[in-house]
BALOBA-1460 file (C-alpha; in Angstrom, 3 decimals):
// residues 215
<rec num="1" residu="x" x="42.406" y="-65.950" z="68.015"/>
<rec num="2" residu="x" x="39.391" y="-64.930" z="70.455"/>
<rec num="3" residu="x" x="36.834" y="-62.067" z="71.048"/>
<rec num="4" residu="x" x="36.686" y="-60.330" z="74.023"/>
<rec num="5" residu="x" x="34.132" y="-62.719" z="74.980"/>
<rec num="6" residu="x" x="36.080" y="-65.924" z="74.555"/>
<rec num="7" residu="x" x="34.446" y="-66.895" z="71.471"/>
<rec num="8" residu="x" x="36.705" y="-68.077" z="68.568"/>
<rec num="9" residu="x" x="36.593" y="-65.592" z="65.888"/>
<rec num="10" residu="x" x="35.606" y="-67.314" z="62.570"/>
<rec num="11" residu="x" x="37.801" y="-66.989" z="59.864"/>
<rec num="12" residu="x" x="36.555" y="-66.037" z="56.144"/>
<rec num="13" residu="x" x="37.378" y="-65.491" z="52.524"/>
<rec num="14" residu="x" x="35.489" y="-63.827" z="50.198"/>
<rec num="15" residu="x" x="35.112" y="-64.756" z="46.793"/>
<rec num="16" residu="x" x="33.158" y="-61.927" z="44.383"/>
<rec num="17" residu="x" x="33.999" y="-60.346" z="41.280"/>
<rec num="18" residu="x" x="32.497" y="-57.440" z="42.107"/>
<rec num="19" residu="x" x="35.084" y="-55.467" z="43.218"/>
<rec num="20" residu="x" x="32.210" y="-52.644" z="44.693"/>
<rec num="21" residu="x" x="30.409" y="-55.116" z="46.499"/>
<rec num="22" residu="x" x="33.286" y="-57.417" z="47.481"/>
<rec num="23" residu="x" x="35.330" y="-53.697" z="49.270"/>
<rec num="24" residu="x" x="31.909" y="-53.384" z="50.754"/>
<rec num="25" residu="x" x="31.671" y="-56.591" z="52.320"/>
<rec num="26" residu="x" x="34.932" y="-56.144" z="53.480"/>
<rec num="27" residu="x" x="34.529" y="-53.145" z="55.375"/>
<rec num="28" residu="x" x="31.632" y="-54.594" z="57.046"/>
<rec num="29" residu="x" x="32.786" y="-57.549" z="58.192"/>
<rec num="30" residu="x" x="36.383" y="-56.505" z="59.299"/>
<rec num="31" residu="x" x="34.065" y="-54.089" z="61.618"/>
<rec num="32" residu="x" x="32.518" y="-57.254" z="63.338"/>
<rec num="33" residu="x" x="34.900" y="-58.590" z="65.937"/>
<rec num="34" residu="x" x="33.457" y="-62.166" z="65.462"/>
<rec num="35" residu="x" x="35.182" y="-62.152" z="62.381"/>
<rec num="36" residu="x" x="38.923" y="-62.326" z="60.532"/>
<rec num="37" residu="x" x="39.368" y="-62.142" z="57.013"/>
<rec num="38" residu="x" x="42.000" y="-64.760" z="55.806"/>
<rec num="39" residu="x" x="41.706" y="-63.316" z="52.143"/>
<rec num="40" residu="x" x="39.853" y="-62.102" z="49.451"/>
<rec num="41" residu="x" x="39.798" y="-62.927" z="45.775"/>
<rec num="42" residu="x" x="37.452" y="-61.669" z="42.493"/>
<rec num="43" residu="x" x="39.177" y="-64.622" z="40.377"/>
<rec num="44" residu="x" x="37.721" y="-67.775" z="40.703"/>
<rec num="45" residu="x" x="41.584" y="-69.649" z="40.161"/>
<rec num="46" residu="x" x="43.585" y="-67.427" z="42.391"/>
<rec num="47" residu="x" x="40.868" y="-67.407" z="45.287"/>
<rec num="48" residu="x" x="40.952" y="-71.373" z="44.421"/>
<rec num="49" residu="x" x="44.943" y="-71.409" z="45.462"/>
<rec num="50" residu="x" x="44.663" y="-68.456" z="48.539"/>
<rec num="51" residu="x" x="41.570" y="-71.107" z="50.226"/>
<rec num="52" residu="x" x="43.983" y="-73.896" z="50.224"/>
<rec num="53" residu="x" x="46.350" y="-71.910" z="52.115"/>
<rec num="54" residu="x" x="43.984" y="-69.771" z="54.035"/>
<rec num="55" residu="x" x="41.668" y="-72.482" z="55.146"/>
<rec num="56" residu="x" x="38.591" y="-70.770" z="56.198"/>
<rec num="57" residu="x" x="35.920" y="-71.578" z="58.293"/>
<rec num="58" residu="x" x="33.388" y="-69.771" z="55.977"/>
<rec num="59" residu="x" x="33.484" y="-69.121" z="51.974"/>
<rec num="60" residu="x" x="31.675" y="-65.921" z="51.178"/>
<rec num="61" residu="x" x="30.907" y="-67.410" z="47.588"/>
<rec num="62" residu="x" x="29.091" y="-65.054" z="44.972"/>
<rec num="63" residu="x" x="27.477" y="-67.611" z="41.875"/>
<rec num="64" residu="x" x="28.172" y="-65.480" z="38.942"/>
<rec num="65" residu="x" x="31.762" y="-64.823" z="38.826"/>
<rec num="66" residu="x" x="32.402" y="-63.643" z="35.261"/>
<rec num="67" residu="x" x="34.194" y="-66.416" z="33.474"/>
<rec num="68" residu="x" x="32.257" y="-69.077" z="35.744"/>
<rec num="69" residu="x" x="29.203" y="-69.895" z="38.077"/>
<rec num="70" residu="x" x="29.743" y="-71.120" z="41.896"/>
<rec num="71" residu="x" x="28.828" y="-74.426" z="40.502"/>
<rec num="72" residu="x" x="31.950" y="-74.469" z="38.122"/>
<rec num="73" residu="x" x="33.727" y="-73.562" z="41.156"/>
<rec num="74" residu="x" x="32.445" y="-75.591" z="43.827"/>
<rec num="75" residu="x" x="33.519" y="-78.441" z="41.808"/>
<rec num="76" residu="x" x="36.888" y="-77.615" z="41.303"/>
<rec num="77" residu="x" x="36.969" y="-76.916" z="45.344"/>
<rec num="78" residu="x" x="35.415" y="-80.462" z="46.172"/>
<rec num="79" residu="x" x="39.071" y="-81.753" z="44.656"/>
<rec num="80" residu="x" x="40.922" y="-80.069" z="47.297"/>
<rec num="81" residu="x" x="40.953" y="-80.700" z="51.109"/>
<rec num="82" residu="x" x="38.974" y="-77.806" z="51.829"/>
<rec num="83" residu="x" x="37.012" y="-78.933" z="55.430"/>
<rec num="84" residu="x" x="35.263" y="-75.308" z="55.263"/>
<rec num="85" residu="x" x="31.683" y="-74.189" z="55.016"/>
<rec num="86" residu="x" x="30.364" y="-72.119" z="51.845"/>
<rec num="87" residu="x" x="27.851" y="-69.511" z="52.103"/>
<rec num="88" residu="x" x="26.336" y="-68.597" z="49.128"/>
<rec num="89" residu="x" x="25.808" y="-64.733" z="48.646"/>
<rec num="90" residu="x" x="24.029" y="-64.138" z="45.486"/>
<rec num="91" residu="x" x="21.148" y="-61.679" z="43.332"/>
<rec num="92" residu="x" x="19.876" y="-64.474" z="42.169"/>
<rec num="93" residu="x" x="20.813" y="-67.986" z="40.455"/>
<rec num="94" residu="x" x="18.836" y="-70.834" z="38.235"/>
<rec num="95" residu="x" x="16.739" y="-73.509" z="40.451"/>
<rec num="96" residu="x" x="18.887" y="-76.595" z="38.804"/>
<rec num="97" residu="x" x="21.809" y="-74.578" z="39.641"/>
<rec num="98" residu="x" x="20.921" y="-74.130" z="43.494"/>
<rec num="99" residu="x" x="19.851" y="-77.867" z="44.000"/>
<rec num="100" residu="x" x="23.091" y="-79.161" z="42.669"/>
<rec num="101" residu="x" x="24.993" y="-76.506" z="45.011"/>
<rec num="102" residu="x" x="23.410" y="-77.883" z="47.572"/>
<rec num="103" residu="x" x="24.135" y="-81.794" z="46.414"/>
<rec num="104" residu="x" x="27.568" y="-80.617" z="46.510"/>
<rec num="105" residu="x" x="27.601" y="-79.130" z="50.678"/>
<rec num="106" residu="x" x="26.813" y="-75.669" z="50.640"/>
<rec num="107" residu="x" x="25.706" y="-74.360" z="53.708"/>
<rec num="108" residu="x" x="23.482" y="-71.509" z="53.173"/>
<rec num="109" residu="x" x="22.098" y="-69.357" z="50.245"/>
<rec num="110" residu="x" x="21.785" y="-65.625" z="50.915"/>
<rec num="111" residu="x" x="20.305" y="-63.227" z="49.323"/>
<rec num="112" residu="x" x="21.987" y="-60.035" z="48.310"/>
<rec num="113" residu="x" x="18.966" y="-57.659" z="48.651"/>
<rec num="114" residu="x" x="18.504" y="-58.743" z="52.579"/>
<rec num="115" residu="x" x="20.372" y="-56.478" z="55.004"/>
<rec num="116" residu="x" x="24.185" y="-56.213" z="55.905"/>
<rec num="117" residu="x" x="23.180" y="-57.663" z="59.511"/>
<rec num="118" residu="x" x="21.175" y="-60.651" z="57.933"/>
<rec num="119" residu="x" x="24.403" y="-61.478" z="56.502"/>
<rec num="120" residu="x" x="26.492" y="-61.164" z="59.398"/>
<rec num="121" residu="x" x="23.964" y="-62.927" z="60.980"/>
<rec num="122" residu="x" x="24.022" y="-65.835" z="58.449"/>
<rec num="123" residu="x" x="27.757" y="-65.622" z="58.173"/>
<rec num="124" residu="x" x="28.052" y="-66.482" z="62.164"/>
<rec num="125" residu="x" x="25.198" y="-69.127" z="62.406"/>
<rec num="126" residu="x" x="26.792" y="-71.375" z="59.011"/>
<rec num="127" residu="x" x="30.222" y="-71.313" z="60.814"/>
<rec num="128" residu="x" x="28.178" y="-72.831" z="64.200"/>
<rec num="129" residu="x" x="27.310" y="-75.677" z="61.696"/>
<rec num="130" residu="x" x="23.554" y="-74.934" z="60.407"/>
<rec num="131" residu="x" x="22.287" y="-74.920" z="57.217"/>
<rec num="132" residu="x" x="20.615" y="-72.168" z="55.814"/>
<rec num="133" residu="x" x="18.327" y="-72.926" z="53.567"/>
<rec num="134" residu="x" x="14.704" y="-71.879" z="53.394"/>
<rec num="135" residu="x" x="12.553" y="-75.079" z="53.599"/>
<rec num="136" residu="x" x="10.055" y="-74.054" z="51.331"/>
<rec num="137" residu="x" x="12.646" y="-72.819" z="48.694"/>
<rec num="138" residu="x" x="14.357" y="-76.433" z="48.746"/>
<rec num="139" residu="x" x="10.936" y="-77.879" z="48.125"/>
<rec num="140" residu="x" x="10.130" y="-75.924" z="45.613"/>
<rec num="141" residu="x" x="13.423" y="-76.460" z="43.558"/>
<rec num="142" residu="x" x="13.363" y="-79.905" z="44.325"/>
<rec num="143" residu="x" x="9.748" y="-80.032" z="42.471"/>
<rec num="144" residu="x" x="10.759" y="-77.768" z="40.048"/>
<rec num="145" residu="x" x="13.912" y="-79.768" z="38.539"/>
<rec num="146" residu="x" x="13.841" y="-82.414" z="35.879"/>
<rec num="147" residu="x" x="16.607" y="-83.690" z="33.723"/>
<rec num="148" residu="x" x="18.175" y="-81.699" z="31.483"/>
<rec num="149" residu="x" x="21.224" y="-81.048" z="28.714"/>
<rec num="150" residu="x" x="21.337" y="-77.716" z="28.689"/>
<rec num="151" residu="x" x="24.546" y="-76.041" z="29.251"/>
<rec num="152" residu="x" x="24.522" y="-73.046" z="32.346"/>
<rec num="153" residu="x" x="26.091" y="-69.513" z="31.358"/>
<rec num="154" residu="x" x="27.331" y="-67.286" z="33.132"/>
<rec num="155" residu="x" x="26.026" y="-63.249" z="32.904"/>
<rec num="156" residu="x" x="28.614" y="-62.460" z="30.759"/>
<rec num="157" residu="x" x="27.832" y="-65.509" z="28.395"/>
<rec num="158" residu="x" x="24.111" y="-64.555" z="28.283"/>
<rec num="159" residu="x" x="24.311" y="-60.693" z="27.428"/>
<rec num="160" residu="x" x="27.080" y="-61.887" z="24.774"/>
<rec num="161" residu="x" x="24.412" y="-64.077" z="23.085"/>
<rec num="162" residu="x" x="22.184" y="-61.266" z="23.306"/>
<rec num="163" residu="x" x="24.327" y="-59.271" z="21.178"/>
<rec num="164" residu="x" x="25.358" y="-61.884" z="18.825"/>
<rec num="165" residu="x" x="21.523" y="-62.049" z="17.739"/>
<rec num="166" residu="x" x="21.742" y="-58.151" z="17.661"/>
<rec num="167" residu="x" x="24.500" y="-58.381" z="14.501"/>
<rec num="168" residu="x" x="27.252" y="-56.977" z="16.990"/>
<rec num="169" residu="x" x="30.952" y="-57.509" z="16.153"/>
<rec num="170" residu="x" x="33.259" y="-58.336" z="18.523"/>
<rec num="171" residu="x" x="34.639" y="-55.140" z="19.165"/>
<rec num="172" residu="x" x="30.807" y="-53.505" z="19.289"/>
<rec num="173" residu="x" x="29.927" y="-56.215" z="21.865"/>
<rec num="174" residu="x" x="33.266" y="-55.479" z="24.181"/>
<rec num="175" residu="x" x="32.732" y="-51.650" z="23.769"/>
<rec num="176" residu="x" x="28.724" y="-52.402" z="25.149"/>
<rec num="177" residu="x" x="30.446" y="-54.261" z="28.057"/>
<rec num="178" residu="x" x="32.909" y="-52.179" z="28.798"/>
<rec num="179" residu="x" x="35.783" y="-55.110" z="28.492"/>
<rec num="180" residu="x" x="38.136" y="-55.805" z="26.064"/>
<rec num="181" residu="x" x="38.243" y="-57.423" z="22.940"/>
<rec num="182" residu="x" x="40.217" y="-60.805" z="23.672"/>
<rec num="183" residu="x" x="37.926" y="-60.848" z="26.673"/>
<rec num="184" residu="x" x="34.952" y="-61.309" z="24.289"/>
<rec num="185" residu="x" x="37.114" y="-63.982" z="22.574"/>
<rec num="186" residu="x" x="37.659" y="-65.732" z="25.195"/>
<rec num="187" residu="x" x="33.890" y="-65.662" z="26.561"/>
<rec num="188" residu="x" x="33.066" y="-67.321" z="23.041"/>
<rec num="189" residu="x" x="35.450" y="-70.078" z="23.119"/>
<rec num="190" residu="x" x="33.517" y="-70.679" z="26.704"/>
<rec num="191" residu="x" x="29.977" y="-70.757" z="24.583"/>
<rec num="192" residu="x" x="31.490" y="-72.776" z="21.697"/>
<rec num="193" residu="x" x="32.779" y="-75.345" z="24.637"/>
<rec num="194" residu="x" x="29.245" y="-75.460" z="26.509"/>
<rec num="195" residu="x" x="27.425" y="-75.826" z="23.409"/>
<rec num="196" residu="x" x="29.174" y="-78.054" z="21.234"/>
<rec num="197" residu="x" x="29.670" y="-75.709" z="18.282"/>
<rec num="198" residu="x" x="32.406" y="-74.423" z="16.115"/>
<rec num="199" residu="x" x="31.467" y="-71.392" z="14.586"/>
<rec num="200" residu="x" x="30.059" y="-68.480" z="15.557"/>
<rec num="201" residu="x" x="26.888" y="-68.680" z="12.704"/>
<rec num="202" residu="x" x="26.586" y="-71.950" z="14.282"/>
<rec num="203" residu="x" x="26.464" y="-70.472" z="17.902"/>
<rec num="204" residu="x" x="23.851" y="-67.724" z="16.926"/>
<rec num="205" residu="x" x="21.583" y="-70.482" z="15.147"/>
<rec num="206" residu="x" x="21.858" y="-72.511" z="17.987"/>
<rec num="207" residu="x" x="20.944" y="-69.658" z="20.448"/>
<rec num="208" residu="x" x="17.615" y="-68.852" z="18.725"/>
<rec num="209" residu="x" x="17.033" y="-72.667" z="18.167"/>
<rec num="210" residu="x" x="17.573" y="-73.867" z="21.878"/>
<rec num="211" residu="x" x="18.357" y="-70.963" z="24.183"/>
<rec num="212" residu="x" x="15.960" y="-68.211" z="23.273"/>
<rec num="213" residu="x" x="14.682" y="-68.202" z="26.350"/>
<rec num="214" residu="x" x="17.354" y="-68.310" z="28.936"/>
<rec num="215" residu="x" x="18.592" y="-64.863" z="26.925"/>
């Protein structure tokens, strides 16, 4: 498929769990006739099957996607035959985080507080093939990292730390995030997995030992 111009339009997916943001984005690129949606996803496993299919020529990739970062799932998408380029489109992520993104191909790290036609404008040049990566970012990240154990969490895994060293139950902490109960389950079994731990006195001991400060 063409523009009007000649052009090939570039073909996308979109990969947020923020449904708000991710409708949003939506709108504004299926407004841009440079552009074709191939699919959309909020769940890092489905989207994971659709890109396969879909092959785009541009990921719209969000890092914190609930149950996992962009670098969970970039990892998982280096096993497939995916031959597209990933934008990253994000509020913010950890320095180790963004270097190994980058060790792994991404194209581009956007930020989500620049404007709609920034990204557009991003969107376009990573499908012509450049990288878009401020310079003086990189080298500060590169400085910045040293080698280290600690496990990455998500959002969700951070503010559910936070409330284990508040005292909360399990049904207090999924009523505070609005989720449900086997959802806050399952988040735990995700911290007892990246941590090492079986218990959930074990977990909070660990948090204030280690982790105090990533919470």
């Amino acid at each position: 498929m063409s523009t009007a111009t000649g052009t090939k339009t570039v073909r996308l997916f979109i990969l947020d769990d923020h449904a708000l943001f991710r409708e949003g984005l939506l709108r504004l690129l299926e407004s841009d006739s440079r552009f074709e949606i191939t699919g959309h996803s909020g769940t890092p496993a489905t989207a994971l099957q659709q890109i396969v299919t879909a092959a785009p020529d541009v990921l719209i990739l969000d890092y914190d996607l609930g149950s996992q970062t962009a670098l969970d799932f970039m990892q998982q998408l280096k096993r497939t035959d995916f031959e597209g380029r990933v934008l990253l489109v994000t509020a913010g992520l950890p320095d180790n985080d963004a270097l190994t993104l980058i060790r792994l191909g991404i194209s581009g790290i956007f930020h989500k507080q620049d404007s709609p036609e920034s990204l557009q404008r991003a969107i376009f040049e990573v499908s012509q093939g450049r990288v878009l990566i401020d310079q003086q970012y990189l080298q500060t990240i590169v400085a910045a990292s040293t080698p280290q154990d600690a496990p990455r969490f998500t959002e969700r895994e951070r503010t559910t730390l936070r409330y284990l060293l508040q005292g909360l139950a399990n049904k207090e902490i999924a009523s505070q995030l609005n989720i449900s109960e086997s959802a806050v389950k399952a988040t735990l079994q995700q911290l007892f997995s990246k941590t090492g731990v079986r218990t959930r006195s074990q977990l909070v001991l660990l948090a204030i030992e280690r982790y105090r400060s990533q919470l």
